[in-house]
N, C-alpha and C positions, 0 to 999 in steps of 0.2 A: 629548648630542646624539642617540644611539640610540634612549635612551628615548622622547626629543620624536618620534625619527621612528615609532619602535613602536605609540604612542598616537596617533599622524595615520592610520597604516595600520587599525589600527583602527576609528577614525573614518568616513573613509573607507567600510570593507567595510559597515559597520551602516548607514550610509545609502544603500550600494545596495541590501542585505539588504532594506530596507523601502518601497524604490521600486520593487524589481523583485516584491515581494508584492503591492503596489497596484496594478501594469501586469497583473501574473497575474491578478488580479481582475476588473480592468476586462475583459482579453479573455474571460473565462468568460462573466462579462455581455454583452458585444457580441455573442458568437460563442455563445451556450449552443444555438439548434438545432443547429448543426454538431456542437459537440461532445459535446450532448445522447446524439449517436446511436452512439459511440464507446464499445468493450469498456470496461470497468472507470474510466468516465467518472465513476461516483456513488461509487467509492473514493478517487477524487483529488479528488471536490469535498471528501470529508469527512475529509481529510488536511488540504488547505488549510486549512478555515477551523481547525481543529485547532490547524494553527502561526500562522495569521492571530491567532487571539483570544489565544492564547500569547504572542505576540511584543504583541499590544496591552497586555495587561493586565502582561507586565511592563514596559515602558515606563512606565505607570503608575503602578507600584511605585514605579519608578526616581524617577520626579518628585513622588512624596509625600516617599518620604524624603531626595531634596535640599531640599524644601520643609521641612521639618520639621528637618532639619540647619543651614541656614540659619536658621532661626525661631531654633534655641537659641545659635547663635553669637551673633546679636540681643540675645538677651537676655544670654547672657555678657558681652558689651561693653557695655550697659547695666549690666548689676550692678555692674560693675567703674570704672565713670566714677560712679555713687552711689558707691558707696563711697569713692573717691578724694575725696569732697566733705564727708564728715564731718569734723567738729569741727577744720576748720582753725584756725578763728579763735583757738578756745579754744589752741591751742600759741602763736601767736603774742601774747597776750594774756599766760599764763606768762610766756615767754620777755622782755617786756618787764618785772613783774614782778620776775625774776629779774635783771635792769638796775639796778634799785632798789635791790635788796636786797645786792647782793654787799658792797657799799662800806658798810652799816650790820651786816649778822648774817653773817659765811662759812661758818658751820656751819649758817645753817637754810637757806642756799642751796645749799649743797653737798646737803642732802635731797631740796629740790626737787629737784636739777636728776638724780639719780637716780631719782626716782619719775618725773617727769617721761620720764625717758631708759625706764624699764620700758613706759611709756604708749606714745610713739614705738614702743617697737621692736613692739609687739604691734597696733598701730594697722596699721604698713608691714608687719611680717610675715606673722601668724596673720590680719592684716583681709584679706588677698588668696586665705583658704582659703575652699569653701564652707564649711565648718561648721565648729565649735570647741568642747570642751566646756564644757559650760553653767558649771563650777566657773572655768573662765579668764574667761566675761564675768562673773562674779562678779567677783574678787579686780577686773580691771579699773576694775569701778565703784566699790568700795573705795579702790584707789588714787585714781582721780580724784577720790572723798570727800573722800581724807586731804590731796591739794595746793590744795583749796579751802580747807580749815582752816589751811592754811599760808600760805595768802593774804592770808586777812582776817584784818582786826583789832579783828572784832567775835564777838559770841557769836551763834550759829549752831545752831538746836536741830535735829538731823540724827540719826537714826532710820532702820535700814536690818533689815527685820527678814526672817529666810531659813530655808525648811520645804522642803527638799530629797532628796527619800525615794530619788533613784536619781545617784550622780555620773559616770554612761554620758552621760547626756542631751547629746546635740547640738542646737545650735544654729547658724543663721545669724550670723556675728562682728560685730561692733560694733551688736548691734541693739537695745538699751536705751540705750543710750548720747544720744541726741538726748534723749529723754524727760527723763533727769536734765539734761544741758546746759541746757535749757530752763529747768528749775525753777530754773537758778543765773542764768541768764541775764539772764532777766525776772522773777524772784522775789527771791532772794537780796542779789543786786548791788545792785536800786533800794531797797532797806528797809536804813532807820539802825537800826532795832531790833526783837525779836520776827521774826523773819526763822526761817522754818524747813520745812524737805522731811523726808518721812515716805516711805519706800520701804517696799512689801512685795515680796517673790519668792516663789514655792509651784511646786512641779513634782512631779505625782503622777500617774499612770496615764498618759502618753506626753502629757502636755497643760501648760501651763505658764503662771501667772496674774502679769502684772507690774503693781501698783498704786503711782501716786507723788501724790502731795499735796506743792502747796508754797502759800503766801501770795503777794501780790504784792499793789503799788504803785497801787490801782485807776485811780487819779489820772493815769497815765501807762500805762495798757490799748491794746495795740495792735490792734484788732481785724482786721489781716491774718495769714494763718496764716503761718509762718515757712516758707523754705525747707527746711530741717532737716527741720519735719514733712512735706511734699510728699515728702522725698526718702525718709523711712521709711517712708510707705503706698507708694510704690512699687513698694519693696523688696518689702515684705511681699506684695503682689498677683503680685512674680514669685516668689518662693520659698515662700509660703506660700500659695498661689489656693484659695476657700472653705475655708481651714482657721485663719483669723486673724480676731480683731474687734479694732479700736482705736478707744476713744470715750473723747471728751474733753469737760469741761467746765467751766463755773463758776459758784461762786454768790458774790458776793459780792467778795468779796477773795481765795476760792481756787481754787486751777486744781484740777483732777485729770485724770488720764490712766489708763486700763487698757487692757494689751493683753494678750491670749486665744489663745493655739498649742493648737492639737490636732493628733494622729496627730503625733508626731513620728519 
């Protein structure tokens, strides 16, 4: 309760502080012959405006950077509501899956449901830090690899190939991750055969190159961009602003995707 009253007094003194500046003001203006003619009249104007533009310009201050404190709160709750939106479906999609399975294989479900459970815990943990190093969203996308192969019951020609000359490198967490979901999503999934993603990673002089290639189902081509992607250019334009390129495209029957970090 002190506190609340401490911060009212406060309050308070700084809004007379600067209405009784603005009243001083105005009478030097109303009154300046009078006081024109007055010993050490031109000392006190040039004191005023002294504390006048003092007190204006930090005010100033003050409202940039609530304005600018506020901006990044913005964008922290944003970041943090993307990221809460990644790859749910894909757990619940496992998790059904693993419904399947328990009652035919219990040892390849028990894998799953460990690799699975290392996904989860790095998803809800390490996804809520700003950055992570680059060697964990590796192995993550490894895992998520290794319980797609666990899944299907077809052959799968998957290539992940990695040129990684510093293991300091941070990065934003869970941010390749849409890119491969995709390839499994709408590549992977709708093809009976020949079905196959090609990943490269390279990170060399603070810049880092992620390229994926996969096939797909031309026959059933969605041409709305998926949420998932919406949700990673986003990301990327608050964490990465002109320091990122993501271009995507297709010829044919294959998709590709690169995206491009610099200055990390």
């Amino acid at each position: 309760m002190n506190f609340n009253i401490t911060d009212r007094k406060k309050t308070v003194f700084k809004r007379i502080y600067r209405i009784s500046l603005v009243l001083i003001g105005i009478i030097i203006v109303a009154f300046n012959d009078t006081f024109g003619k007055l010993e050490g009249f031109v000392e006190f104007i040039t004191l005023y405006f002294l504390v006048a533009f003092s007190t204006f310009f930090y005010w100033l201050f003050k409202q940039i950077k609530s304005i600018i404190r506020l901006k990044n709160e913005k964008t922290k709750t944003e970041l943090m509501h993307l990221k809460s939106q990644v790859n749910p479906h894909f757990f619940f999609n496992t998790l059904n899956n693993l419904y399947g399975l328990v009652g035919k294989d219990a040892k390849k479900a028990q894998e799953l449901i460990l690799k699975l459970s290392d996904m989860m815990r790095y998803s809800v943990y390490d996804g809520e830090k700003d950055t992570v190093l680059l060697s964990e969203e590796v192995t993550y996308l490894q895992n998520y690899i290794e319980l797609h192969k666990m899944r299907y019951h077809k052959a799968i020609d998957i290539q992940f190939k990695i040129d990684i000359t510093d293991n300091d490198y941070k990065v934003m967490p869970l941010l390749f991750i849409i890119l491969l979901e995709n390839a499994f999503k709408h590549g992977v999934e709708n093809l009976r055969n020949n079905a196959y993603v090609h990943l490269t990673l390279k990170a060399h002089q603070n810049a880092i190159h992620f390229e994926i290639e996969n096939n797909f189902d031309a026959s059933e081509e969605n041409q709305d961009e998926g949420i998932g992607l919406q949700n990673l250019k986003r990301r990327l334009e608050l964490v990465y602003p002109k320091n990122h390129t993501l271009t995507t495209s297709k010829t044919g029957d294959v998709y590709y995707a690169n995206l491009n970090i610099k200055n990390l």
